[in-house]
C-alpha positions in Angstrom: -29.8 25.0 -23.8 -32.2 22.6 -22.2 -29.8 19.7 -21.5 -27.9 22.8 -19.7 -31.1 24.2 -17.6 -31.9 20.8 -16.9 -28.8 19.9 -15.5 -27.9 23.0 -13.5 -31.9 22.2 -11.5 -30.7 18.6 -11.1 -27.9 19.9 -9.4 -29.2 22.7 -7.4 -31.9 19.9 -5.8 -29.1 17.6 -5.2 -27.4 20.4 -3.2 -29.8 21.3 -1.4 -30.7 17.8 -0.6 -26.7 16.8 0.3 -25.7 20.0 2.5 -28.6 19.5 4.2 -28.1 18.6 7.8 -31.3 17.0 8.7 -30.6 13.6 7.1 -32.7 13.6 4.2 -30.7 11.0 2.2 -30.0 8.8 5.1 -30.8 5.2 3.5 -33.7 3.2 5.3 -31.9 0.2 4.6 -30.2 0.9 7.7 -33.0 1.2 10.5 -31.6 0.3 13.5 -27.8 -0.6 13.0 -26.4 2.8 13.1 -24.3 3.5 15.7 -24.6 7.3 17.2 -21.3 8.3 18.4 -23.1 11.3 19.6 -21.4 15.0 19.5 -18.0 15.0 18.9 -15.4 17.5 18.7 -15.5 19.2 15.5 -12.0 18.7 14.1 -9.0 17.0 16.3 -6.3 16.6 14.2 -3.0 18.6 12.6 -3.4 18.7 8.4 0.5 17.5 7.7 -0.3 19.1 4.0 -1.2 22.3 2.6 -2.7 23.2 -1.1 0.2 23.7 -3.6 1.9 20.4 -2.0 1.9 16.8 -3.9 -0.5 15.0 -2.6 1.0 11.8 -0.6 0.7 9.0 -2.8 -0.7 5.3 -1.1 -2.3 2.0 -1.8 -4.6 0.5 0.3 -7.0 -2.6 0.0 -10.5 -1.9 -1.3 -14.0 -3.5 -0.6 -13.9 -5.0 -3.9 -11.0 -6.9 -2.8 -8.4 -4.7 -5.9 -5.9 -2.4 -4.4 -6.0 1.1 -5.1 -3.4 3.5 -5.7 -3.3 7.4 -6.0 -1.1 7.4 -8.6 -2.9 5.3 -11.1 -4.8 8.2 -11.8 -2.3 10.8 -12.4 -2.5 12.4 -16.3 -5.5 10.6 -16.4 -8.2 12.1 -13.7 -8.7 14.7 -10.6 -9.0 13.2 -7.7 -11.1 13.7 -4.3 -10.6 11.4 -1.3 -13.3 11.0 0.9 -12.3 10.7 4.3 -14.7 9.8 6.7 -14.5 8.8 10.5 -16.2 5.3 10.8 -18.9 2.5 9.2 -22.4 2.0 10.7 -22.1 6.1 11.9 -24.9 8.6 11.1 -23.0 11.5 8.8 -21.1 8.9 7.1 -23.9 6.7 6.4 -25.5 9.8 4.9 -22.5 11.4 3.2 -21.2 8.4 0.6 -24.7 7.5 -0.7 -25.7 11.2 -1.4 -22.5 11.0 -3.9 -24.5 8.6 -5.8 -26.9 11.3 -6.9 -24.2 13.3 -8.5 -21.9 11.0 -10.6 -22.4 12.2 -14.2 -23.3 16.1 -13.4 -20.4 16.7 -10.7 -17.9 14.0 -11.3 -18.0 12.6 -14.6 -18.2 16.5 -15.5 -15.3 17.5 -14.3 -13.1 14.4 -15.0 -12.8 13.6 -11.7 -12.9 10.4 -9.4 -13.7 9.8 -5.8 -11.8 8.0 -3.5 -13.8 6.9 -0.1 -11.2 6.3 2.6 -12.3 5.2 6.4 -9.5 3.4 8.9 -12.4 0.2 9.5 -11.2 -3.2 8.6 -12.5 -4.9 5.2 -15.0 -7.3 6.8 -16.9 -3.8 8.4 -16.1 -2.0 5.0 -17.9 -4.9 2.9 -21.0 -5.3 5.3 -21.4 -1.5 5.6 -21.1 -0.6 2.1 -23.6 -3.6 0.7 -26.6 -2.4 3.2 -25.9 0.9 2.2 -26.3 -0.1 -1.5 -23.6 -0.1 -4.5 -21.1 2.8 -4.6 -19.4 4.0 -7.6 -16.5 5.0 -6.5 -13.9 2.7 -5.0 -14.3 2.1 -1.1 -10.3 1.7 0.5 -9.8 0.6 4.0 -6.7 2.4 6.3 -6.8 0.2 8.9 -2.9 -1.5 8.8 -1.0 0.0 9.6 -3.7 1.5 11.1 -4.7 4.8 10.0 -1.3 5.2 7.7 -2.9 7.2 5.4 -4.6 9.4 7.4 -2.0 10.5 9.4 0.4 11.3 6.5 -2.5 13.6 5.0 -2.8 15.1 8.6 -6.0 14.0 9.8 -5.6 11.3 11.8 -7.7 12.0 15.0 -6.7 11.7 18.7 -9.2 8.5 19.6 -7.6 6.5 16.2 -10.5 8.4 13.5 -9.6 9.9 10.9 -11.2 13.2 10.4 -14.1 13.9 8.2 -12.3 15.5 5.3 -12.1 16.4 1.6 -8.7 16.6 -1.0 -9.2 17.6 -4.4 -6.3 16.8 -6.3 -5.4 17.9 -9.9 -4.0 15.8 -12.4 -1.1 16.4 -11.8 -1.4 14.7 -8.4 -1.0 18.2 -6.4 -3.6 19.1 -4.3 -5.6 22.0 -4.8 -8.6 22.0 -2.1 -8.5 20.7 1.6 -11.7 21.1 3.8 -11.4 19.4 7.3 -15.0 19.2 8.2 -16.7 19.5 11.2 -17.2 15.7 12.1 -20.3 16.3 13.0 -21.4 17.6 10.0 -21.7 16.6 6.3 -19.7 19.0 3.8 -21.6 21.3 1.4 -21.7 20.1 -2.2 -21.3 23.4 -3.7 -17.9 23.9 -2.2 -17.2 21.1 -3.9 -18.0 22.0 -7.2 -17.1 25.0 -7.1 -13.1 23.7 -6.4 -13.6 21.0 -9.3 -15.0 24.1 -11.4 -11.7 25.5 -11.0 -9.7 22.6 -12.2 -11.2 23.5 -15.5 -9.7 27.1 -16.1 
């Protein structure tokens, strides 16, 4: 009973540290070499999928220089892809890192992995991700043909970013959660949960 009241306050600071807005986990590693792209418009994109659908299957390079495929996890984990706009920008440079915090008690938890998915080139992938520190989860770039992947989920943006946006996908590779984000904002953690809760029922 204590392991379970000691996780469940783990996890309510960690939400309330992640769906902050104010920055809190933003990494000091960084100092000045974050680009501010300033406001942008919220959402800019048409999703090309809907919950209920199979999920579009891909493989794409990743900064640890394997490739990565959706599929390689079906029958084996739930999946959430990450999709975030760019490297070196604010949110994004904020969002990943946070997902650090929550490994075991969200997605170990729930048997579920995390795909991080931007449309930058390796080189800015690999110098990105090292200042920001080592990432768990496997980091895939998009960029050739560029933005592929994003624009067979739907959220491929106007300017050539992809949107800031969340997939959970079951086991069975069929997606079961979609939140396009505000870009200019970082999802809430709880929503999160809450979707990979459901998995479990």
């Amino acid at each position: 009973m204590k392991k379970v009241l000691c996780m469940m306050l783990v996890l309510g600071v960690a939400i309330f540290i992640l769906s902050s807005s104010s920055g809190l986990c933003r990494s000091l590693a960084f100092k000045d070499n974050i680009y501010s792209p300033g406001k942008l418009k919220p959402t800019d994109s048409v999703l090309k999928v809907k919950v209920g659908d199979q999920a579009p299957d891909f493989t794409l390079p990743a900064v640890s220089g394997d490739k990565v495929s959706l599929g390689q996890y079906l029958g084996k984990k739930n999946v959430v892809i990450s999709f975030v706009p760019a490297a070196w920008t604010p949110v994004c440079s904020d969002q990943w890192p946070g997902y650090n915090a929550v490994r075991e008690i969200v997605f170990d938890k729930y048997e579920a992995v995390l795909i991080g998915i931007t449309v930058d080139n390796i080189p800015t992938l690999f110098a990105w991700t090292n200042q920001m520190g080592a990432l768990w989860f496997p980091v895939l770039s998009d960029f050739w043909p560029h933005g592929a992947t994003a624009d067979r989920y739907g959220v491929l943006r106007t300017e050539g970013t992809s949107e800031r946006a969340l997939f959970v996908i079951d086991k069975k590779g069929i997606i079961r959660y979609i939140d396009v984000h505000d870009i200019n904002t970082r999802p809430r953690l709880e929503n999160l949960v809450r979707e990979l809760q459901r998995l479990q029922r």
